[in-house]
N, C-alpha and C positions, 0 to 999 in steps of 0.2 A: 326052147321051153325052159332048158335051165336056167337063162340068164334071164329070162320073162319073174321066174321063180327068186332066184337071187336079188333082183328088183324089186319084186314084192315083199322079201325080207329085211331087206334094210330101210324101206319105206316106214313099215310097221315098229323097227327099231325106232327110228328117228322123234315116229310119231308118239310113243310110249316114253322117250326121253324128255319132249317136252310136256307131256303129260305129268310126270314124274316130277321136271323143275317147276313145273305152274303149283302143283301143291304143294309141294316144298315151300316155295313162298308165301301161300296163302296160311300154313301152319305157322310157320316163322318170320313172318315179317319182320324187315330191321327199320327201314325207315319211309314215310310216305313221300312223292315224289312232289307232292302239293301243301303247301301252307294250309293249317287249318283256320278254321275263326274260332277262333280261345278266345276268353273274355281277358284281359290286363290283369296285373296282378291290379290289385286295391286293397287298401287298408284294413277291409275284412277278412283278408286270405290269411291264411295260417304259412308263414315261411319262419324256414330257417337256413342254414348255411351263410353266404354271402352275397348279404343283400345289396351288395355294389355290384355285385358281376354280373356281365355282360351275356351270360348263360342262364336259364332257365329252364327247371325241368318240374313238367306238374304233372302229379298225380292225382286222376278221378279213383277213388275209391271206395271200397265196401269192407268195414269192420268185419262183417260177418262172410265174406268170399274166403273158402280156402285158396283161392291163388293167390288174392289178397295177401292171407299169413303167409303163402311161400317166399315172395315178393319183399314181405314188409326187413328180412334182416338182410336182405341185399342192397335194398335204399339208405338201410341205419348206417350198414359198413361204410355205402358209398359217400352218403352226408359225413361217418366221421371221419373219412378219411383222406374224403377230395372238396369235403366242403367249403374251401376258401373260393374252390375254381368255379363255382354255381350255386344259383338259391335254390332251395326245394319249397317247393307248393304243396300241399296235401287239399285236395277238395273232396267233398263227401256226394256221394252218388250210389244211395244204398237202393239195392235192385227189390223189387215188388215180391221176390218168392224167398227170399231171406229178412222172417218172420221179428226178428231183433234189430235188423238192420237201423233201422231209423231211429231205433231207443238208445243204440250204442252212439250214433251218429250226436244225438242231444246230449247224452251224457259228458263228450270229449268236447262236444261246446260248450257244458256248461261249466265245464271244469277250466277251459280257457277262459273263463270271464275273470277265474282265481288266479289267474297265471299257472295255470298247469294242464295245456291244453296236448302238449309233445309227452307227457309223463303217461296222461290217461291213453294218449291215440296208442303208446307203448303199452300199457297193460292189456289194453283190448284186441292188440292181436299177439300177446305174448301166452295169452290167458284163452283164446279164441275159443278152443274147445271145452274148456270148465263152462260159457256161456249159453254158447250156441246150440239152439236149440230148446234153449232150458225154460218153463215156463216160470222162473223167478228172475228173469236176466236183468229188469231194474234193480232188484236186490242187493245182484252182482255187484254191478255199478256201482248203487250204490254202496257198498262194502270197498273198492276199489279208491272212491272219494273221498273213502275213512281214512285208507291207508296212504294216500296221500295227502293225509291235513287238512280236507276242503272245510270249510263251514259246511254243515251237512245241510241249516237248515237254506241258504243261499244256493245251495248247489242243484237242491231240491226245484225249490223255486224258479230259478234261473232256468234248469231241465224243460219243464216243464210251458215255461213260456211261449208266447206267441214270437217272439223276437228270435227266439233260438229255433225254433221251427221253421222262420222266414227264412234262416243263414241256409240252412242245410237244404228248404227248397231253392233258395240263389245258386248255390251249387249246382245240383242237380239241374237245373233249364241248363246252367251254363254250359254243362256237361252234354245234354242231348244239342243245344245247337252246334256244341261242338262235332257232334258226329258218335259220341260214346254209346254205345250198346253194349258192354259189357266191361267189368272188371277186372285185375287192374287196368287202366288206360292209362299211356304216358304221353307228352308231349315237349319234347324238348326245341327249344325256343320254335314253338308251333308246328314241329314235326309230328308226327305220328311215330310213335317208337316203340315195337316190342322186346326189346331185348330177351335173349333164352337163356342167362347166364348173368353171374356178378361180370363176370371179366367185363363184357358185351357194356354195359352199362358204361364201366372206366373208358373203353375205347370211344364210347360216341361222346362222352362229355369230354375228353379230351380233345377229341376233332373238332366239336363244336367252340373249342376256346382258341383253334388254330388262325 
């Protein structure tokens, strides 16, 4: 009977252990074991870092996700710091229940038509919470556009357009056929990557350039 019992405890251990590691990875995922269908970069994508290297790591993103903002000074470190060793992507894929989402999304487009599309995508999540939310957040923007020089009355216009509308729904498809459901999503040269940490980030872009 005891050892009937003793069996049946270590049984329960075993099976609570993998219960335990299965959500562990489902909370933290580091990398997917299958290639995704990411779309190419293309001339419309937003990169910076180094556009010759053989690494790639893109981001679907939401202006308006707080994970987004937690995320966003750990990409900046990593772009200034390891950015010779890979390009950075930024794509836009503002989600349906984040109300500003899509107005911040045209604003940083419209501001890349002026050459300052990396200045505005930094204010808007430096600033995250002064907008979000706010029922003037064009305003925002636009005051944000002031402060970086734009033509206001170009910047307006550009906004507003059907062209900059089109970019940020290209995005977006490209995003859902990729598999994204939610914000941030990374992919580093077609991986799935969540990283839970700066370090985590240096270590896989490192790997990926081994």
């Amino acid at each position: 009977m005891k050892r009937i019992l003793l069996w049946f405890i270590v049984i329960i251990i075993v099976i609570s252990s993998v219960w335990a590691l299965t959500k562990l990875q489902e909370r933290y995922p580091q990398t997917s074991s299958t290639t995704s269908t990411v779309d190419s970069i293309s001339p419309s994508d937003w990169v910076e870092g180094n556009k010759d290297a053989k690494t790639t790591l893109i981001e679907y993103g939401d202006f308006q996700c707080p994970a987004c903002g937690v995320y966003y000074p750990w990409v900046k470190k990593l772009v200034d710091d390891n950015g010779k060793m890979f390009q950075f992507v930024y794509r836009y894929f503002p989600l349906q229940q984040h109300a500003q989402a899509k107005d911040a999304a045209y604003a940083a487009q419209a501001a890349g038509k002026q050459g300052k599309f990396w200045e505005m995508h930094g204010m808007l999540y430096e600033h995250q919470n002064d907008w979000s939310g706010a029922n003037n957040a064009k305003d925002i923007f636009e005051g944000y556009a002031k402060t970086l020089n734009l033509n206001i009355g170009q910047f307006d216009q550009d906004r507003d357009s059907q062209d900059t509308k089109n970019a940020v729904e290209k995005d977006y498809q490209s995003g859902v056929k990729a598999g994204v459901n939610s914000t941030p999503t990374f992919y580093l040269n077609n991986k799935k990557i969540q990283p839970v940490n700066y370090q985590e980030f240096v270590d896989l872009i490192k790997t990926a350039n081994k």
